[in-house]
N, CA and C atoms as a LAMMPS dump frame, in Angstrom:
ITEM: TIMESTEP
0
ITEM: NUMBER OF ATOMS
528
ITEM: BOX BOUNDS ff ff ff
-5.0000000000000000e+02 5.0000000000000000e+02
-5.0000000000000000e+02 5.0000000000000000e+02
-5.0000000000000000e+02 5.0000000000000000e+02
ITEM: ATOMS id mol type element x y z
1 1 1 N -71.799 384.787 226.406
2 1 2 C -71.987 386.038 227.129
3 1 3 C -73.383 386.578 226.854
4 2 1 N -73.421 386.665 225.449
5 2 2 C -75.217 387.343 225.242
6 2 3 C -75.432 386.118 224.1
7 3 1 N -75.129 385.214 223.654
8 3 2 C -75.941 384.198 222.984
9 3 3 C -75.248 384.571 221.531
10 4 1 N -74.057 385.374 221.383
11 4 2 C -73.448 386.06 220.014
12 4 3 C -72.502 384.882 220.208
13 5 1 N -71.846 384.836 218.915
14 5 2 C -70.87 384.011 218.533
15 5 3 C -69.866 384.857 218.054
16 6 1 N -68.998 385.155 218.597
17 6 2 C -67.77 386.265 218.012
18 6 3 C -66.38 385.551 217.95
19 7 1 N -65.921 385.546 217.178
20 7 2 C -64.485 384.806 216.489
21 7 3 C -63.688 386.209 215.709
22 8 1 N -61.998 385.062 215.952
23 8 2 C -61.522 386.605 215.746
24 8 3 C -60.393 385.41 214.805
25 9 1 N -60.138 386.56 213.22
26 9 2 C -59.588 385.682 212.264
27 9 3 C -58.123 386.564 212.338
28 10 1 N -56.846 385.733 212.655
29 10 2 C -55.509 386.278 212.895
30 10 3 C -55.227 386.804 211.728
31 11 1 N -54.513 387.141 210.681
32 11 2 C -53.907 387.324 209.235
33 11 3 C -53.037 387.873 209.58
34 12 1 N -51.94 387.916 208.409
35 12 2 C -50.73 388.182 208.563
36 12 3 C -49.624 387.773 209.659
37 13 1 N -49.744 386.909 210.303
38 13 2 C -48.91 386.578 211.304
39 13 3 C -47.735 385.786 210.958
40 14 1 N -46.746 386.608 211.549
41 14 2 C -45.3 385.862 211.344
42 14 3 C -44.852 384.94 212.418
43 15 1 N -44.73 383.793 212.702
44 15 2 C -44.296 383.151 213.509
45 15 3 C -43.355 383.589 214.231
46 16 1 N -41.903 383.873 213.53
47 16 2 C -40.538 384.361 214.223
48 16 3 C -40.827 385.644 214.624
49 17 1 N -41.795 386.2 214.567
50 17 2 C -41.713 387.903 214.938
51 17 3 C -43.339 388.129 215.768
52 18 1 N -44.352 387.378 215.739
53 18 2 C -45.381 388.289 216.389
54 18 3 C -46.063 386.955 216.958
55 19 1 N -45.365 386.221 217.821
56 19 2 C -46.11 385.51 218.388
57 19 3 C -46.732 385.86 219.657
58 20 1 N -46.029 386.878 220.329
59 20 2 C -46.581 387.441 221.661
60 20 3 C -47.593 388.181 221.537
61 21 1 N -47.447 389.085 220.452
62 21 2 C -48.874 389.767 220.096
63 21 3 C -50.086 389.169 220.068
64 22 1 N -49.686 388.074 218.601
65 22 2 C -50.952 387.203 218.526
66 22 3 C -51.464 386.132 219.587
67 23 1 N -50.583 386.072 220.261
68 23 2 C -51.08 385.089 221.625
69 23 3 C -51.837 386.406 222.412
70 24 1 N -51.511 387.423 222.337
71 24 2 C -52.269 388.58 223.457
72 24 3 C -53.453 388.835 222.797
73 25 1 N -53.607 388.958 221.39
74 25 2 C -54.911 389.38 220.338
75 25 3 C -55.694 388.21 221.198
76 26 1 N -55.08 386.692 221.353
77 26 2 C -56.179 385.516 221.759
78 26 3 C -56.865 386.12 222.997
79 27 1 N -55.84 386.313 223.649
80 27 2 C -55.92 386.337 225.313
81 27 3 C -56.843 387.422 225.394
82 28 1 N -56.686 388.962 224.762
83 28 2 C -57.4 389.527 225.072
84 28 3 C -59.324 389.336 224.641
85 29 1 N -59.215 388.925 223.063
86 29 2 C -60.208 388.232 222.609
87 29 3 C -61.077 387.224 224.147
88 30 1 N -60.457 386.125 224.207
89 30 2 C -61.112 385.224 225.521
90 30 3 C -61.825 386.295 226.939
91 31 1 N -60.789 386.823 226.928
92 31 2 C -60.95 387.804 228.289
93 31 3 C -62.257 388.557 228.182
94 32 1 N -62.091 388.882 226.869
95 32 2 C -63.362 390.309 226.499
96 32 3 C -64.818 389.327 225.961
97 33 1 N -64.691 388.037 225.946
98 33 2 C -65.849 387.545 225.41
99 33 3 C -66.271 386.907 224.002
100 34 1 N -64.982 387.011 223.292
101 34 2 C -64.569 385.981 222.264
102 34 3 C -64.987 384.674 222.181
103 35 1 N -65.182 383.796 221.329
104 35 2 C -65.533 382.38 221.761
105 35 3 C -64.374 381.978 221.079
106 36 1 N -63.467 382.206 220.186
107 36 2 C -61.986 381.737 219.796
108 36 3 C -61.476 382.131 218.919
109 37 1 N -60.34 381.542 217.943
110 37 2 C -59.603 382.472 217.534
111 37 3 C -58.837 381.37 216.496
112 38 1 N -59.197 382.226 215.024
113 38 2 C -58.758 381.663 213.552
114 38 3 C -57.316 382.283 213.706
115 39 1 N -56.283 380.843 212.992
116 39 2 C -54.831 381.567 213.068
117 39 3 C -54.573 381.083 211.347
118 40 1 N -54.529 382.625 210.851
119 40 2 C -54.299 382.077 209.323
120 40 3 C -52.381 381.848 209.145
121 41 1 N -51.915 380.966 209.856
122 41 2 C -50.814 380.6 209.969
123 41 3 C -50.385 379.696 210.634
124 42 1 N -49.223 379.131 211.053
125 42 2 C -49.021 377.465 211.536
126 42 3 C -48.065 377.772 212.407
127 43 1 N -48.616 377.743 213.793
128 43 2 C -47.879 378.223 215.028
129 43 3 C -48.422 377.741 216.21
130 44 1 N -48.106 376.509 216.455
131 44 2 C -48.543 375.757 217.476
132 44 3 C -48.339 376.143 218.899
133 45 1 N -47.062 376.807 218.972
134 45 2 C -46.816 377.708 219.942
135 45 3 C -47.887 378.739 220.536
136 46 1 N -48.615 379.287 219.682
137 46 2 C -49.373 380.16 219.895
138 46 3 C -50.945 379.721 220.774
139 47 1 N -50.861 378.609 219.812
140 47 2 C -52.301 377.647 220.167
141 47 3 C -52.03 376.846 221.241
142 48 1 N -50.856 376.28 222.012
143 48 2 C -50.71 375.874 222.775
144 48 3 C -50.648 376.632 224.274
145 49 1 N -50.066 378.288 223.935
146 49 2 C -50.117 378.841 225.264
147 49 3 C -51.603 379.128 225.354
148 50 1 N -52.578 379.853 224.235
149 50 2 C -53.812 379.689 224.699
150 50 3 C -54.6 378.49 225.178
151 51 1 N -54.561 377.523 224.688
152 51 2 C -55.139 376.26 225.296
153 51 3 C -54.809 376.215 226.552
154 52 1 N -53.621 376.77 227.202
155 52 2 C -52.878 376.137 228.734
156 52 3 C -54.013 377.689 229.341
157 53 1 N -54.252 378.809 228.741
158 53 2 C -54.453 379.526 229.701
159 53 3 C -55.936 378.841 229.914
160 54 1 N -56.804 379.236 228.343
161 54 2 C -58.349 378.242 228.523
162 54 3 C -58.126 377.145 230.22
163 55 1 N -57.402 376.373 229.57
164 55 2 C -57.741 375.281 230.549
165 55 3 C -57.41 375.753 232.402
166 56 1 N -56.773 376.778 232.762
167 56 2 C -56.289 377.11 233.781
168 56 3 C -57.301 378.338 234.171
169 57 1 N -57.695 378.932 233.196
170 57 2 C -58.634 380.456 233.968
171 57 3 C -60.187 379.973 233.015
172 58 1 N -60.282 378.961 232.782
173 58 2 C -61.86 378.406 232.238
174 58 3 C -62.269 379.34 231.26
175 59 1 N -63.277 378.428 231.122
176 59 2 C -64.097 379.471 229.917
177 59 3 C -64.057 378.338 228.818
178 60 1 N -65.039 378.64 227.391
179 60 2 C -64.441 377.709 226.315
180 60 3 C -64.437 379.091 225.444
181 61 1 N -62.814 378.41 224.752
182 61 2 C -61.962 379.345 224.235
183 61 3 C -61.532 378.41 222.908
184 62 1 N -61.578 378.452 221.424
185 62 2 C -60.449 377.306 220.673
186 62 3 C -59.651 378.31 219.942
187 63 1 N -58.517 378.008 219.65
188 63 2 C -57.819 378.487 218.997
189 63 3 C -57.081 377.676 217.711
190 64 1 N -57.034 378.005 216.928
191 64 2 C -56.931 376.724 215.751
192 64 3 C -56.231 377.738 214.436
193 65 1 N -54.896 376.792 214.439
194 65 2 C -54.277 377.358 213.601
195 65 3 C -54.194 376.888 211.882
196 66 1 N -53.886 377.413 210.948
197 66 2 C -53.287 376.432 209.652
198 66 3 C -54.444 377.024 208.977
199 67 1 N -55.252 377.883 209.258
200 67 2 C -56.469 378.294 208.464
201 67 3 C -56.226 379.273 207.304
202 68 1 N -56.781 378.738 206.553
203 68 2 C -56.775 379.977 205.246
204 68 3 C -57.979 381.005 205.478
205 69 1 N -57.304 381.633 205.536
206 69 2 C -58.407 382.804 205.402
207 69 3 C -59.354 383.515 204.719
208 70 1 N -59.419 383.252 203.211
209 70 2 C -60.316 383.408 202.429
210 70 3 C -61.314 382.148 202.885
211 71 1 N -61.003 381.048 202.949
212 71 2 C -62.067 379.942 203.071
213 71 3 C -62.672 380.197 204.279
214 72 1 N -61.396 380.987 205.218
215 72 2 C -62.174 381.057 206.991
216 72 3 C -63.96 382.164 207.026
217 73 1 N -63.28 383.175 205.673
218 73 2 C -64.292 384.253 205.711
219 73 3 C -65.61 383.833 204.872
220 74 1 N -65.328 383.05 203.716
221 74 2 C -66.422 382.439 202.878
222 74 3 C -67.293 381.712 203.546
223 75 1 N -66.862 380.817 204.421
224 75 2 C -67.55 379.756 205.065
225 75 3 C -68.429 380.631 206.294
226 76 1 N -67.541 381.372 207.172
227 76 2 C -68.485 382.268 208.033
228 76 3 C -69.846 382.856 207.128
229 77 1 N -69.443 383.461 206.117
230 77 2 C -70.511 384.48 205.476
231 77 3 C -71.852 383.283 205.147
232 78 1 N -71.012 381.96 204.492
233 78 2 C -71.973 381.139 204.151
234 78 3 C -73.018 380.567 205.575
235 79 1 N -72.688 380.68 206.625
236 79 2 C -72.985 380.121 207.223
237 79 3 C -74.221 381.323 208.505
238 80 1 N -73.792 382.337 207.707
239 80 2 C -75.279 383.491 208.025
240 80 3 C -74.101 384.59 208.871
241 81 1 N -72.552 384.663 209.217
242 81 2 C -71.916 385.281 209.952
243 81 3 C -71.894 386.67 209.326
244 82 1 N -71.718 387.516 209.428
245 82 2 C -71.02 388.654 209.034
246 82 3 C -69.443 389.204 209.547
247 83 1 N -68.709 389.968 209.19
248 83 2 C -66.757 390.024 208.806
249 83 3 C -66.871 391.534 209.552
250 84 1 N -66.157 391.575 210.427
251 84 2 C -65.869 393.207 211.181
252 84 3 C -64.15 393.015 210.643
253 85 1 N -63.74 393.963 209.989
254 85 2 C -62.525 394.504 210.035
255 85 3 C -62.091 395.391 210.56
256 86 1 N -61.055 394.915 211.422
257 86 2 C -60.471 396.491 212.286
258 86 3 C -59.213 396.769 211.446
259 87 1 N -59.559 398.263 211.731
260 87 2 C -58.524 399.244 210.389
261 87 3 C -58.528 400.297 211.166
262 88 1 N -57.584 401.336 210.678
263 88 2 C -57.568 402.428 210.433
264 88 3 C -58.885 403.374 209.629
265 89 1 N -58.707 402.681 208.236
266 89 2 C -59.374 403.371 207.534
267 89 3 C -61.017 403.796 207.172
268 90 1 N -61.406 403.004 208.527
269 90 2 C -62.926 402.715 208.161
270 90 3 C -63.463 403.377 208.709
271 91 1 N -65.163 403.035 209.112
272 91 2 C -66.183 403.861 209.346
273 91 3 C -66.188 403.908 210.942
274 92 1 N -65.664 404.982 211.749
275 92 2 C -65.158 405.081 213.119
276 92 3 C -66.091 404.289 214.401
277 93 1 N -65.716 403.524 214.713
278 93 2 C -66.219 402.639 215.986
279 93 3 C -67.887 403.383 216.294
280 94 1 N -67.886 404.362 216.991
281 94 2 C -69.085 404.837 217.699
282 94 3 C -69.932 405.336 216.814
283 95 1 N -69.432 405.35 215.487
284 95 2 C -70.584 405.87 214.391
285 95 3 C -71.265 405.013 213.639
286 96 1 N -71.058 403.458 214.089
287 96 2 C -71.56 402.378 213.7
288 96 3 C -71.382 400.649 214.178
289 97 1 N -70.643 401.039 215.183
290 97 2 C -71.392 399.8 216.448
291 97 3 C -73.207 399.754 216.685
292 98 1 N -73.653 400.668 216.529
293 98 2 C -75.376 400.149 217.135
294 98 3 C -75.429 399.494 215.838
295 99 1 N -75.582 399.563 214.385
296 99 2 C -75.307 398.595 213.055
297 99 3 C -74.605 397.27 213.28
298 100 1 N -73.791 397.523 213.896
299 100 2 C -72.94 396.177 214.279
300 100 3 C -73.649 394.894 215.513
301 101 1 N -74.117 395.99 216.565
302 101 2 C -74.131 394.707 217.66
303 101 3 C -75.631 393.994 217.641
304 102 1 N -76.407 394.346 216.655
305 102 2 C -77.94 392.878 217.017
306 102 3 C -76.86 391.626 215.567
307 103 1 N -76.13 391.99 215.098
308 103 2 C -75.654 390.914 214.465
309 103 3 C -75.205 389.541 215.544
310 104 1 N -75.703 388.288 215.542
311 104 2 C -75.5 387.334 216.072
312 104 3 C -74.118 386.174 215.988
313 105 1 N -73.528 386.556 214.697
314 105 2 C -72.472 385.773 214.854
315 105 3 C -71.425 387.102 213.659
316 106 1 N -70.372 386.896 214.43
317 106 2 C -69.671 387.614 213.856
318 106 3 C -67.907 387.76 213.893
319 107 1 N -67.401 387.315 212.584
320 107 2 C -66.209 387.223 212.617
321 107 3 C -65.241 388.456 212.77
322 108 1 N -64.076 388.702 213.261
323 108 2 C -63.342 390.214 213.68
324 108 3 C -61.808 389.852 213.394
325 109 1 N -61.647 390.216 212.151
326 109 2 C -60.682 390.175 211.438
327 109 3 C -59.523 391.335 212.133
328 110 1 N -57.941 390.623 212.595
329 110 2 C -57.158 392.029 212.64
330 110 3 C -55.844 391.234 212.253
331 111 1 N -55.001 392.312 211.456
332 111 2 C -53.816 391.721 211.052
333 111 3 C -53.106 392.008 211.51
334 112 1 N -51.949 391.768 211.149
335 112 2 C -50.277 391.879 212.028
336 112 3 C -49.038 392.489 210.993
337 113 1 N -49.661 392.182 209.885
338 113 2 C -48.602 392.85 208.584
339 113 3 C -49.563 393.507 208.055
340 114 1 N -49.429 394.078 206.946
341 114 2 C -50.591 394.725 206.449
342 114 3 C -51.127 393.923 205.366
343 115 1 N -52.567 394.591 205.726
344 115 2 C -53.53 393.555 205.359
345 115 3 C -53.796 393.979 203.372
346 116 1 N -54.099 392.732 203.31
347 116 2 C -54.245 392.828 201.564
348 116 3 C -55.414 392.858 201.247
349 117 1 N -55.469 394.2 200.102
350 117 2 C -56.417 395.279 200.014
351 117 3 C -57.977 394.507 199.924
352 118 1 N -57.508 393.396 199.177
353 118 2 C -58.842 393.092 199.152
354 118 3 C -59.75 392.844 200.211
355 119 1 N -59.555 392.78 201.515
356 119 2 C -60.159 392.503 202.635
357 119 3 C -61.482 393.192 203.023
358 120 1 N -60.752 394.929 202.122
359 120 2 C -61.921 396.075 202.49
360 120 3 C -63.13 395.806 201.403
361 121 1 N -63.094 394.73 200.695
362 121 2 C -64.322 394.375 199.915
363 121 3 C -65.124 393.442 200.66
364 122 1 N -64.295 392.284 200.75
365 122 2 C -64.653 390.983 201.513
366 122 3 C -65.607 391.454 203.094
367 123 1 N -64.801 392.709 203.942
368 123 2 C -65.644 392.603 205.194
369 123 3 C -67.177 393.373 204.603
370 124 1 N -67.841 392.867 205.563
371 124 2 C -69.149 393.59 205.933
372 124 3 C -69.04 394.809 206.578
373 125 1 N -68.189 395.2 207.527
374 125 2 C -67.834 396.412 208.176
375 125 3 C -66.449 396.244 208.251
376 126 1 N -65.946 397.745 207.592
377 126 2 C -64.383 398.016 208.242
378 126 3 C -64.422 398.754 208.943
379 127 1 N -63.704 399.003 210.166
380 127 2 C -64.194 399.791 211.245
381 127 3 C -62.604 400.502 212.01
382 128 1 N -63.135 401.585 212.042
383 128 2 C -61.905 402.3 212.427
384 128 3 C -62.182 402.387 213.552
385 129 1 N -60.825 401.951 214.554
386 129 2 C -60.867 402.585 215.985
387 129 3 C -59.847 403.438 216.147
388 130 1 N -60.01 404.393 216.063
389 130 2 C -59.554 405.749 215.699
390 130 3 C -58.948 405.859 214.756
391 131 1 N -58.376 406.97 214.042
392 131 2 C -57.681 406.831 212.889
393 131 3 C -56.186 407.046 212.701
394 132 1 N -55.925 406.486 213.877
395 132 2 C -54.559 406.629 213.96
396 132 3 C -53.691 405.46 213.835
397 133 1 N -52.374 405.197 214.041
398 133 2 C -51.616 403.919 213.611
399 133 3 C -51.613 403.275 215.597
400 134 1 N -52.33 402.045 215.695
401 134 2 C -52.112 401.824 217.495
402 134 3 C -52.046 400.219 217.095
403 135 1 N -52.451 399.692 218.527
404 135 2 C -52.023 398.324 218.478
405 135 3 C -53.223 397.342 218.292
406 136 1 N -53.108 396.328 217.233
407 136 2 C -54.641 395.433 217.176
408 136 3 C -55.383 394.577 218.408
409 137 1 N -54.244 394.88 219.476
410 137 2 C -54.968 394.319 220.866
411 137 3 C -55.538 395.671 221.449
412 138 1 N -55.276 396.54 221.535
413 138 2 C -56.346 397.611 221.586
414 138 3 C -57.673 397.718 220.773
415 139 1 N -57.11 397.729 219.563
416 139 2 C -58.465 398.224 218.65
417 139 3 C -59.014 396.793 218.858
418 140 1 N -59.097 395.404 218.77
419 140 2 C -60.17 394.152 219.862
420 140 3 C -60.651 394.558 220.814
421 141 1 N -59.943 395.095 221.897
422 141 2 C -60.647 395.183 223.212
423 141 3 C -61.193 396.43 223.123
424 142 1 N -60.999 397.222 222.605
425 142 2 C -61.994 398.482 222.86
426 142 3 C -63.327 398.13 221.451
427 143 1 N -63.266 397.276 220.95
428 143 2 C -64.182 396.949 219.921
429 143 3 C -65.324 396.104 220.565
430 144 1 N -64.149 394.948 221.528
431 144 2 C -65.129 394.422 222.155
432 144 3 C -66.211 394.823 223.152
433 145 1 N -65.508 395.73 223.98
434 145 2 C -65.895 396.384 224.633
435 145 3 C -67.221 397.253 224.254
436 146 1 N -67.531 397.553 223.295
437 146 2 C -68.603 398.674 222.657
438 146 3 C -69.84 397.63 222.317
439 147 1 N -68.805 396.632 221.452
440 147 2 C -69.91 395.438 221.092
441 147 3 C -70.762 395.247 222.445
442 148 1 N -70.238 394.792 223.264
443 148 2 C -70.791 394.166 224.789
444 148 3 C -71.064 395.167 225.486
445 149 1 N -70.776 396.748 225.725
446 149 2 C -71.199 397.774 226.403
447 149 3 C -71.087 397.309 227.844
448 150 1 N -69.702 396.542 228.26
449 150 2 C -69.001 396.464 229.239
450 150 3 C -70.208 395.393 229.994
451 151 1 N -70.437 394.631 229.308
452 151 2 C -70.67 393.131 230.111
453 151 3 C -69.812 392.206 230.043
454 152 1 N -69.316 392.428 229.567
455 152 2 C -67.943 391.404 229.572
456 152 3 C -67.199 391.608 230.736
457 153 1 N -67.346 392.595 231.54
458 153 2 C -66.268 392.568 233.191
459 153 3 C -67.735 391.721 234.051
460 154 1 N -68.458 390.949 233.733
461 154 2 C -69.148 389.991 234.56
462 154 3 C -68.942 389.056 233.88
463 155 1 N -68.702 388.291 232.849
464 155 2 C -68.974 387.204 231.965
465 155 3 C -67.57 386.373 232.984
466 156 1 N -68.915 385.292 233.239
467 156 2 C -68.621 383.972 234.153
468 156 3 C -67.531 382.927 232.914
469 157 1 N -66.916 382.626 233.504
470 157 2 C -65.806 381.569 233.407
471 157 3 C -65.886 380.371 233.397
472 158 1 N -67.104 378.989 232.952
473 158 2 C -66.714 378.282 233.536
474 158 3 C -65.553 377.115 233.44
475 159 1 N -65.583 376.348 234.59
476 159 2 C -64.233 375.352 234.589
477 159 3 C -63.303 376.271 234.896
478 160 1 N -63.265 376.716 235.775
479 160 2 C -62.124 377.636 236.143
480 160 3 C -61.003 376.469 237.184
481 161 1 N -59.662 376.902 237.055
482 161 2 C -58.872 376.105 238.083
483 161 3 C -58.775 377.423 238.788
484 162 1 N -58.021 377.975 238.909
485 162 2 C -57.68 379.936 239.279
486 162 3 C -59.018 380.946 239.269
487 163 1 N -59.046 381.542 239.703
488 163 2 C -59.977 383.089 239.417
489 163 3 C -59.035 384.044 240.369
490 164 1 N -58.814 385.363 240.051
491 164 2 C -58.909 386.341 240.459
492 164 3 C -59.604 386.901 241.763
493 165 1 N -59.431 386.942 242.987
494 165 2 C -59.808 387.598 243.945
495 165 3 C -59.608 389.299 243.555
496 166 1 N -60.883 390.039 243.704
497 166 2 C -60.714 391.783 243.047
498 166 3 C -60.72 391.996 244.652
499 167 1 N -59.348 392.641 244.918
500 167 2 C -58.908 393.844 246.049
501 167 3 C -58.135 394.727 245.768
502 168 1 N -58.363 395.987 246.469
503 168 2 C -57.682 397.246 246.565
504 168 3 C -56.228 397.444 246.67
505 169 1 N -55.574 396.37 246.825
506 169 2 C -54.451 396.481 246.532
507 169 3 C -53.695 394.675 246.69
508 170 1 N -52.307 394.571 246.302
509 170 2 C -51.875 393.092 246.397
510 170 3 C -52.563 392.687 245.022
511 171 1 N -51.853 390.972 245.143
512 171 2 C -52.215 389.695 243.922
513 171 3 C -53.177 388.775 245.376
514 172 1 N -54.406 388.546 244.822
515 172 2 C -55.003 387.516 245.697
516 172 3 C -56.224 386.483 244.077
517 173 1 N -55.374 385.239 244.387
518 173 2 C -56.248 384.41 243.502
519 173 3 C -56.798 383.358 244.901
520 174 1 N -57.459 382.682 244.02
521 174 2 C -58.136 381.874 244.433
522 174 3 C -57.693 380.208 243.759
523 175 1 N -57.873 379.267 244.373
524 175 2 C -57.929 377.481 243.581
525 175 3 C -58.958 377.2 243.64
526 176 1 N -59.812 377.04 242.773
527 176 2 C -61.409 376.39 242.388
528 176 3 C -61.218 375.048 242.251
């Protein structure tokens, strides 16, 4: 989209209980300009409906599960990335996104159980999108959203099978 590398690290995910979520954290991630998505858990299910969407609405998207997450975050940092944590408790979205977005590669940590404490050491930014209790596919997409300052509703697709026809009313796709 802008030459950033943005990855988003799953934690806490329960297989029997939050697979729809974390398949939507992917989906929305891809949608908003994500390049893919760490699953610190073993849920093939999850990685398989994203792969079917990747391959059907284009784009390159990976999703890759079985990851530990301390090694997922060490290796980013080693590798020049910096760690966005979305929380509650942190330093509120609009009071430190311009700090955030000339960073070039950057991992975006959100959990699904609650996250273990040590995380708020480990990130580079914890970042509150608002300070209230909401959903981690919100606080992504409105994160992403700030990051990208709404270029992401142009960011091209490619390998598309499907696209979206945009009209005023009705479902109109297209077959590429």
């Amino acid at each position: 989209m802008t030459g950033k590398e943005v990855a988003i690290l799953r934690i806490g995910h329960r297989p029997e209980r939050d697979q729809r979520v974390t398949t939507h954290v992917a989906l929305t991630g891809r949608a908003l300009g994500a390049s893919g998505m760490y699953l610190a858990a073993s849920d093939k299910g999850v990685v398989e409906s994203v792969d079917d969407v990747a391959d059907r609405w284009g784009g390159k998207f990976f999703c890759e599960d079985n990851v530990k997450w301390r090694v997922c975050i060490r290796d980013w940092k080693a590798a020049g990335g910096k760690v966005v944590h979305l929380t509650m408790y942190g330093i509120n979205l609009p009071d430190i996104i311009s700090e955030i977005r000339p960073c070039e590669k950057l991992l975006v940590v959100v959990g699904a159980e609650k996250v273990p404490g040590e995380m708020y050491g480990l990130a580079d930014y914890n970042v509150a999108v608002t300070g209230q209790p909401h959903s981690e596919i919100s606080s992504l997409a409105l994160f992403l959203d700030h990051l990208y300052e709404g270029t992401e509703f142009s960011h091209p697709f490619p390998d598309a099978k499907i696209r979206i026809v945009p009209s005023k009313a009705g479902k109109q796709t297209e077959e590429l």
